[in-house]
C-alpha positions as CSV (number, residue, x, y, z in Angstrom):
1,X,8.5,17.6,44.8
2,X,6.4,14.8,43.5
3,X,7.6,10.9,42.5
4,X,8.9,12.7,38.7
5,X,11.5,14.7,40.2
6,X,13.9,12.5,40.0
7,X,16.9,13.6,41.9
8,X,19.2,10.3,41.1
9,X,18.8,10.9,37.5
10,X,18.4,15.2,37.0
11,X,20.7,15.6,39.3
12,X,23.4,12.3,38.9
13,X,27.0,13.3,38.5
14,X,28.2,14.3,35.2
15,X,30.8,11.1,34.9
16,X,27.6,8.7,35.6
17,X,25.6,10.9,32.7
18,X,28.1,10.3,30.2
19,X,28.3,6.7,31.7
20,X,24.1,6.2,30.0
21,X,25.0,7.7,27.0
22,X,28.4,6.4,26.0
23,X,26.2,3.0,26.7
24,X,23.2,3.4,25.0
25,X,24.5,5.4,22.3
26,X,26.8,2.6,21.0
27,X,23.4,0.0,21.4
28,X,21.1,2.6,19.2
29,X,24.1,3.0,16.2
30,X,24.6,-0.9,16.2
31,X,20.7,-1.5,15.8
32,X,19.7,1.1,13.8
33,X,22.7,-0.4,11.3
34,X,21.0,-3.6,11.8
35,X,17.3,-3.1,11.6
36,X,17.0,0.5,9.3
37,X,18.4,0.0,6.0
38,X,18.2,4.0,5.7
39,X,20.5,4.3,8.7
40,X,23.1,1.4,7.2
41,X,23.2,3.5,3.9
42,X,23.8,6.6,5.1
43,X,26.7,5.3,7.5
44,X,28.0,3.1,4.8
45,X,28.3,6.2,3.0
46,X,30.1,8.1,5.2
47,X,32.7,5.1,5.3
48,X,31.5,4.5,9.2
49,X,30.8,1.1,10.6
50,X,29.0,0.9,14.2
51,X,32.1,-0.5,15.7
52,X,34.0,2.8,15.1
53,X,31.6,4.0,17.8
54,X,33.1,3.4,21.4
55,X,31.7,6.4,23.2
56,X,30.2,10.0,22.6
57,X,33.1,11.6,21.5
58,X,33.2,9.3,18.1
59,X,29.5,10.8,17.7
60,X,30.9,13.4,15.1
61,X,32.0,10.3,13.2
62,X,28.5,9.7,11.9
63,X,26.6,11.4,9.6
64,X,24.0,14.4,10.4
65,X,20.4,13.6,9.4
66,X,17.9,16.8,8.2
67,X,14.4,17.3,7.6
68,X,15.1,16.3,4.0
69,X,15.8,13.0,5.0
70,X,12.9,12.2,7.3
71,X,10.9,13.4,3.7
72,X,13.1,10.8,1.8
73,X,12.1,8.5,4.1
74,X,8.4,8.7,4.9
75,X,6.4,7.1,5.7
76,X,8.4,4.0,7.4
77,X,12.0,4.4,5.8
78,X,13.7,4.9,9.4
79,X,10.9,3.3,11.7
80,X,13.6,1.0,14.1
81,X,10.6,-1.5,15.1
82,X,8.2,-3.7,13.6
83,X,4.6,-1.4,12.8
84,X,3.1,-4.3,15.3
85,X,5.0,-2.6,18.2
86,X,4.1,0.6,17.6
87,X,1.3,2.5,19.5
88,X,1.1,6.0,17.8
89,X,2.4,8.5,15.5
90,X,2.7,12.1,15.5
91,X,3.7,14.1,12.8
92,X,4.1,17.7,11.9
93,X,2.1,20.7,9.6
94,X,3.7,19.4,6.9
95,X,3.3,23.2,5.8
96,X,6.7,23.2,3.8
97,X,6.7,19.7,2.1
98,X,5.6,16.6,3.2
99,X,4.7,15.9,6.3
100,X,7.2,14.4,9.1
101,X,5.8,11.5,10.7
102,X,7.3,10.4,14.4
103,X,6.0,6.6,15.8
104,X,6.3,5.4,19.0
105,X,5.9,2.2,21.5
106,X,4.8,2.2,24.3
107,X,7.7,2.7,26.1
108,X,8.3,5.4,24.1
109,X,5.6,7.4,25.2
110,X,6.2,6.8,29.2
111,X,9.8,8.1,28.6
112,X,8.3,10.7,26.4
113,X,5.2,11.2,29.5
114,X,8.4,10.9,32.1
115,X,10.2,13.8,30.5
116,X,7.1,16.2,30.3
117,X,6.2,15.1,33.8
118,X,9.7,16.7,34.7
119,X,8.9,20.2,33.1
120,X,5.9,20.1,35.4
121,X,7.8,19.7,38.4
122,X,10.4,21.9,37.5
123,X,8.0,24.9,37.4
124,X,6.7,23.9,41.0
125,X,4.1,21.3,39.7
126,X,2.3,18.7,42.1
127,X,-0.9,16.7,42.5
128,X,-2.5,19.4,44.2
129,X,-2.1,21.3,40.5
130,X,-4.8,22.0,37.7
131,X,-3.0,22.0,34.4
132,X,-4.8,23.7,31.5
133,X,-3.2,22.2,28.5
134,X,-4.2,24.8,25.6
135,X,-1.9,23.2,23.2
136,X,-3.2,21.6,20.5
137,X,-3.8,18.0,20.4
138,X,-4.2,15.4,17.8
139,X,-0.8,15.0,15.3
140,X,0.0,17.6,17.2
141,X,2.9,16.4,20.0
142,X,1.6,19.8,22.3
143,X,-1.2,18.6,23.9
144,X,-0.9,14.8,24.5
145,X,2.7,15.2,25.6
146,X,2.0,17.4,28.4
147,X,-1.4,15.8,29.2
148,X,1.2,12.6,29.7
149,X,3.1,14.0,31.5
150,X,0.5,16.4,34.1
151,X,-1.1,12.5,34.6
152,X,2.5,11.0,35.8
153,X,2.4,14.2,38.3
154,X,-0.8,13.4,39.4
155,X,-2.3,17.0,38.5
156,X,-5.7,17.0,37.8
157,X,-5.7,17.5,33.6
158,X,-8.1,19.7,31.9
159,X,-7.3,18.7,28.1
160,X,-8.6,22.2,26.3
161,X,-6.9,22.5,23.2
162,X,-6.2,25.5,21.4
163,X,-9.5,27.7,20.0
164,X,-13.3,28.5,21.4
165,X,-11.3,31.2,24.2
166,X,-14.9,32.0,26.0
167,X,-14.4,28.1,27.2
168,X,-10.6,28.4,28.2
169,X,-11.0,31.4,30.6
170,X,-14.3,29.9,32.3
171,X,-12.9,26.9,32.5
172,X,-9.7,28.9,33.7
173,X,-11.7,30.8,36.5
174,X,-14.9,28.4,37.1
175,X,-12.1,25.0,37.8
176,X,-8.9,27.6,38.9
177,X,-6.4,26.4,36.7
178,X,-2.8,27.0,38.4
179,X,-0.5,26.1,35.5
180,X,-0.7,27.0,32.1
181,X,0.3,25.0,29.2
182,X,-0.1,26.7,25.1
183,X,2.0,28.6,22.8
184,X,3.3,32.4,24.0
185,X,1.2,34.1,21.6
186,X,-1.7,32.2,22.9
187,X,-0.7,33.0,26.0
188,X,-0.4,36.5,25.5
189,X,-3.6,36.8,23.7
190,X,-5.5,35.0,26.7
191,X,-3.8,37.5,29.0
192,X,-5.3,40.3,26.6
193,X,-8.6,38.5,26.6
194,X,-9.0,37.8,30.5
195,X,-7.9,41.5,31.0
196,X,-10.4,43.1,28.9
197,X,-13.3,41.0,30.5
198,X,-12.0,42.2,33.8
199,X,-11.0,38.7,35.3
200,X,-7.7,39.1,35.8
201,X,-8.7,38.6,39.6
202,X,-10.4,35.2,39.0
203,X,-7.9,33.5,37.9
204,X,-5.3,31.4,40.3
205,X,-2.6,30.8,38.0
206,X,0.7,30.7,39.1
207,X,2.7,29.5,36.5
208,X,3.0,28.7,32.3
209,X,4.4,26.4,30.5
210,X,5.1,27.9,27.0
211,X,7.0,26.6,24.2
212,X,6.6,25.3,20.1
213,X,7.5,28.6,18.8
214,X,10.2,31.6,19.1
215,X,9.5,34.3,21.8
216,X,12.0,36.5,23.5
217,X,12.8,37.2,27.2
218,X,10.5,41.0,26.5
219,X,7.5,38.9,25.9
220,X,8.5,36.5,28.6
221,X,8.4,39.4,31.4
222,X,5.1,41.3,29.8
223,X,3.4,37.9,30.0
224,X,4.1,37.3,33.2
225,X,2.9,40.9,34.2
226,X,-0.3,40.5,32.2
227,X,-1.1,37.3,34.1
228,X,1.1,37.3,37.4
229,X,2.7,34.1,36.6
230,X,6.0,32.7,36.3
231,X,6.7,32.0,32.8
232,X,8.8,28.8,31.5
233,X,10.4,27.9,28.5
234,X,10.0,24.2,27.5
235,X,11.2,22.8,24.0
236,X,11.0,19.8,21.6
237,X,10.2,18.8,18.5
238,X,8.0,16.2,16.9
239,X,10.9,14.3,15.3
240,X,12.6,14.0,18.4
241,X,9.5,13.0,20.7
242,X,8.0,16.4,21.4
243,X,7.9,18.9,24.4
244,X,10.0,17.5,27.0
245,X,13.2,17.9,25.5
246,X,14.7,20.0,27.4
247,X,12.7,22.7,29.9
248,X,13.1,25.2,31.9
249,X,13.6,25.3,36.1
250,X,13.6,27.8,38.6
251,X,16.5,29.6,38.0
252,X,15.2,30.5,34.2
253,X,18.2,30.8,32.8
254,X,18.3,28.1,29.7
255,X,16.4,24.6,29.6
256,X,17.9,21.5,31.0
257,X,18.4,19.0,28.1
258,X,17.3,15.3,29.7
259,X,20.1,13.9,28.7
260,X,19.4,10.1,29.9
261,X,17.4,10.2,26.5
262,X,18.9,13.2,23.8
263,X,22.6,13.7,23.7
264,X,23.1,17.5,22.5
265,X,25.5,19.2,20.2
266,X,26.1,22.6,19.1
267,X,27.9,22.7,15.5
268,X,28.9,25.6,12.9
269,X,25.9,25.6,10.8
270,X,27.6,26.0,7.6
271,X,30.6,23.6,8.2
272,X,29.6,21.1,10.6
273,X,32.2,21.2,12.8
274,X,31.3,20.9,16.4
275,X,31.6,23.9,18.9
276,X,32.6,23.9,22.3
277,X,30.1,24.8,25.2
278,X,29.4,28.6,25.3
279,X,29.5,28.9,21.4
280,X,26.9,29.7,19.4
281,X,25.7,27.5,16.3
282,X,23.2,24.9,15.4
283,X,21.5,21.9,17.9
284,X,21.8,18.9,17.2
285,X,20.4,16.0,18.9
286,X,21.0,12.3,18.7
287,X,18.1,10.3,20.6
288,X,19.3,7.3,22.7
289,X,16.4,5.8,24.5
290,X,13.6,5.9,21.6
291,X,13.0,2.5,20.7
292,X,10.8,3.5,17.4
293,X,12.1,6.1,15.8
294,X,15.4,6.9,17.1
295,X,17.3,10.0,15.1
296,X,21.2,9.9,15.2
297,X,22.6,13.6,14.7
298,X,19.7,15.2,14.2
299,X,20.1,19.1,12.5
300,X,17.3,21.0,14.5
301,X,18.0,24.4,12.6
302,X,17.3,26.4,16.0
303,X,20.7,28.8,17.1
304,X,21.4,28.3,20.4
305,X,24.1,27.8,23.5
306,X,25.0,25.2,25.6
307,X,26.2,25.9,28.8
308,X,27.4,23.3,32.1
309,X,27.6,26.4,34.5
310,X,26.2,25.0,37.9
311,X,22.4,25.4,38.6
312,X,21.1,26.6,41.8
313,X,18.3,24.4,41.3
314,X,20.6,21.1,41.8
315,X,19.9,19.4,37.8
316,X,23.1,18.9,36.4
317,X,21.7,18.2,33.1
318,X,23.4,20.5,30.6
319,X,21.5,23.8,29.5
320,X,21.0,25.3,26.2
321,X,19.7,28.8,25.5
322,X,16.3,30.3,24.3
323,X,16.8,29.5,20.6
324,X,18.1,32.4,19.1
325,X,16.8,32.2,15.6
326,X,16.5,29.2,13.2
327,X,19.5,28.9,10.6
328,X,16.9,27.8,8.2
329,X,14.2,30.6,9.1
330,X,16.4,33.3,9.2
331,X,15.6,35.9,6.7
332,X,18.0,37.4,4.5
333,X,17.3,40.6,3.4
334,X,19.4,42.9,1.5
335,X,22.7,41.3,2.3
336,X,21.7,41.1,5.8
337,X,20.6,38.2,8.4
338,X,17.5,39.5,10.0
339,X,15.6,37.1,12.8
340,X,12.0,38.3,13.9
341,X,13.3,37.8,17.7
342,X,15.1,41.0,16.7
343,X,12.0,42.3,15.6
344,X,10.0,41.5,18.5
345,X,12.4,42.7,20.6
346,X,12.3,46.2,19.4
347,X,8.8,46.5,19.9
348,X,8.5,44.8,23.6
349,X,11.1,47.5,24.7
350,X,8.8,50.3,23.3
351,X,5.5,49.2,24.2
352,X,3.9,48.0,21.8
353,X,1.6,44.5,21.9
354,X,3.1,41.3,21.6
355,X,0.8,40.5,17.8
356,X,2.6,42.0,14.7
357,X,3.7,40.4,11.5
358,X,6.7,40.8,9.0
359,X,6.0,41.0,5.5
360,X,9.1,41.2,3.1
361,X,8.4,41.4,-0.8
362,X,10.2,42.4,-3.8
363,X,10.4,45.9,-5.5
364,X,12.7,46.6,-8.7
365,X,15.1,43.6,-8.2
366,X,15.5,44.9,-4.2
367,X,14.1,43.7,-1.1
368,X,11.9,45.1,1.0
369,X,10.9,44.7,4.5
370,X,7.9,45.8,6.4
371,X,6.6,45.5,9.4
372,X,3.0,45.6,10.5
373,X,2.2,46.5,14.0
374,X,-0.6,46.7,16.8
375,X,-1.2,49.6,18.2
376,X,-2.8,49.7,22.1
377,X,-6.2,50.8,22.7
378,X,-4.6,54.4,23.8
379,X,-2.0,54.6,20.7
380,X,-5.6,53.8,18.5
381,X,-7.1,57.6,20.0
382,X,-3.4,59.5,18.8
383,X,-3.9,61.9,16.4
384,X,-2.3,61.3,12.5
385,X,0.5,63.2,13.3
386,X,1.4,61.4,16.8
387,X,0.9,58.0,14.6
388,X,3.6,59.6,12.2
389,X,5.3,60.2,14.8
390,X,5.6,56.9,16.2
391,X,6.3,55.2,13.1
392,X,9.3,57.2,12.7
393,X,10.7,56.3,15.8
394,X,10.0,52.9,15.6
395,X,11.8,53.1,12.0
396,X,15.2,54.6,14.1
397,X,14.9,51.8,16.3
398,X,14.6,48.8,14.0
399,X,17.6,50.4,11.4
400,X,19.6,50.8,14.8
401,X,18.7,46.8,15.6
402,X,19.0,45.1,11.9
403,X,21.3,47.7,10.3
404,X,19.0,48.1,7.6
405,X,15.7,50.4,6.6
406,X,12.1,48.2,7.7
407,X,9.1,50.4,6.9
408,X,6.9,50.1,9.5
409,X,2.9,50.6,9.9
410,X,0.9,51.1,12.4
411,X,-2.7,49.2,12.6
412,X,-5.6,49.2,14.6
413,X,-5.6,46.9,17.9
414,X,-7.2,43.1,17.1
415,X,-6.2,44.1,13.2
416,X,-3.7,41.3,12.8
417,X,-5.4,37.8,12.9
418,X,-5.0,36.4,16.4
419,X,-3.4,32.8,16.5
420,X,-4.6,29.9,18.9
421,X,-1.4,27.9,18.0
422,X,2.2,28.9,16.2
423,X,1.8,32.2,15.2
424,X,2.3,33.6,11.9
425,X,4.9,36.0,12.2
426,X,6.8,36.3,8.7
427,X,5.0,36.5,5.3
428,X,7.3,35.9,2.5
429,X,6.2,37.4,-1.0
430,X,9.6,37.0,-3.0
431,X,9.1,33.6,-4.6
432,X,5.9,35.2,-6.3
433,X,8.0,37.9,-8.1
């Protein structure tokens, strides 16, 4: 492995791990109290001082912090630094309300870099590497974090971007990109794309690095088959730093949480209270080595586990789970909590394409759910009645998953609008009724 594996720290003993964070912990509460007025409040509030704060297990002592407040606060309300000592932002869509906006120093974003740079490795990554970064770059924390980090590894960097495809497979065969680096659905739709141009022998990939959205362990393995690559998970989020949370190694079996920078907790999303390993509830993440913008019990809204179980790999970073839904995204239709993992699932297991979308609405005072999927090019040529057919056995199979009726219908292949970044997976019509 190259200089970013870094056995003394992924793979230091659990009592020297809890040693960093009890340390810097305590330092980031007592100067976010000092220099973050937002922070004092909040804690103040909560009837907490920074000296009740010895170690990690008086971390459920403080209060959480949620999206809402990082609104409240923008643009500067919890920056931890002077503006002169800060390098960069990053910020979110901003699709549900105003925008979240993340800064950084420059330290920052080589501990950011360092972290992303780890991912790499993890999936078998070295100088000798090409890594095609199709994530988006700009606000975006997708592209620039893992074009940090494939620099620190030494790999040559091809900076795509999402979009213009024609240019990311040439590029892709003409420069023989060996690790992949975009959203699964983009993924999956350059997988569709390369196989229908009959390249799929051109290209030298060998592994992908896919995260910034929900896809399940069906998508995972066609993926992989469609490409014959080894496909890794890799999470973050903006407000934290980015990708390079936590990431997948070779055992795939949940993502290593660096926990020299994030300390992670998993907490009963209606009451707070924090769960024990091997439960499932909400993450939350407190952020110990960000100098600018350093979050303290931060709600993530993604369902997951944590587990300690020892790695064959050798990290002995903790591991949380593929998320399993978002507490916030869920839907709830008639009564019932319905994730589109669920969905997708269903439809991996019998066949059908990875592109499909969820459309719930609102019909005499009742909900109603429908789902709108691909067909392949050989399901297109079925005959009405075989199309009937399949609906109705796709209708069995979803009532059998969510417990309640989902029409379904069937559409033509390349009928749902592809997506080059997060895909669009669950129309909501209710609020307009």
């Amino acid at each position: 492995m190259e200089r970013y594996y870094q056995p003394e720290i992924e793979c230091a003993p659990p009592e020297q791990i809890r040693a960093w964070q009890d340390e810097r912990l305590v330092a980031t509460v007592h100067r976010v109290y000092r220099d973050v007025p937002y922070y004092k409040q909040k804690m103040d509030a909560a009837g907490v001082s920074p000296d009740d704060i010895h170690s990690v297990d008086d971390l459920h002592k403080l209060p959480f912090l949620t999206k809402d407040d990082l609104r409240d606060a923008y643009p500067y309300g919890l920056v931890a630094k002077p503006l002169s000592d800060c390098v960069r932002i990053q910020s979110t869509s901003g699709t549900t309300g105003r925008r979240v906006v993340a800064f950084y120093t420059q330290h920052d974003l080589d501990l950011w870099e360092d972290c992303c740079a780890r991912a790499i490795t993890a999936v078998g990554g070295t100088k000798d590497d090409v890594v095609h970064v199709s994530y988006g770059y700009g606000l975006f924390t997708g592209g620039p974090g893992l074009n940090g980090g494939s620099h620190k590894v030494g790999s040559l960097t091809l900076p795509m971007s999402s979009g213009n495809t024609e240019r990311q497979i040439q590029f892709m065969c003409d420069l023989g990109s060996t690790i992949l680096c975009c959203t699964p659905s983009y993924a999956a739709y350059l997988a569709e794309s390369i196989i229908e141009r009959g390249l799929r022998d051109q290209i030298k990939l060998k592994a992908g690095i896919f995260g910034a959205e929900a896809w399940t362990e069906e998508m995972r393995h066609d993926i992989e088959e469609k490409l014959g690559i080894k496909a890794y998970d890799i999470y973050g989020l903006t407000e934290i730093s980015g990708p390079g949370v936590s990431f997948e190694c070779s055992e795939q079996t949940g993502m290593h949480i660096n926990e020299d920078h994030f300390i992670a907790e998993v907490i009963n999303p209606i009451t707070g209270e924090v769960l024990p390993d091997g439960e499932k509830g909400e993450l939350v993440f407190t952020s110990i080595t960000k100098e600018a913008f350093p979050l303290i019990r931060y709600r993530t809204r993604d369902i997951c586990v944590l587990s300690r179980k020892k790695c064959s790999c050798g990290r002995t970073h903790v591991k949380m789970s593929k998320p399993m839904g978002r507490s916030d995204d869920m839907l709830i239709i008639k009564g019932v909590n319905v994730f589109p993992s669920q969905i997708e699932t269903v439809l991996l297991n019998k066949g059908y394409p990875a592109n499909y979308q969820i459309i719930v609405t609102r019909e005499n005072n009742s909900d109603q759910l429908e789902v709108q999927v691909e067909m392949t090019q050989e399901m297109f040529s079925d005959t009405v009645g075989q199309v009937s057919a399949r609906e109705k056995e796709l209708v069995e199979a979803m009532k059998a998953m969510l417990g309640i009726y989902a029409r379904v219908r069937l559409v033509s292949p390349k009928a749902i609008t592809r997506s080059e970044g997060k895909a669009v997976r669950v129309i909501d019509k209710r609020n307009l009724y």
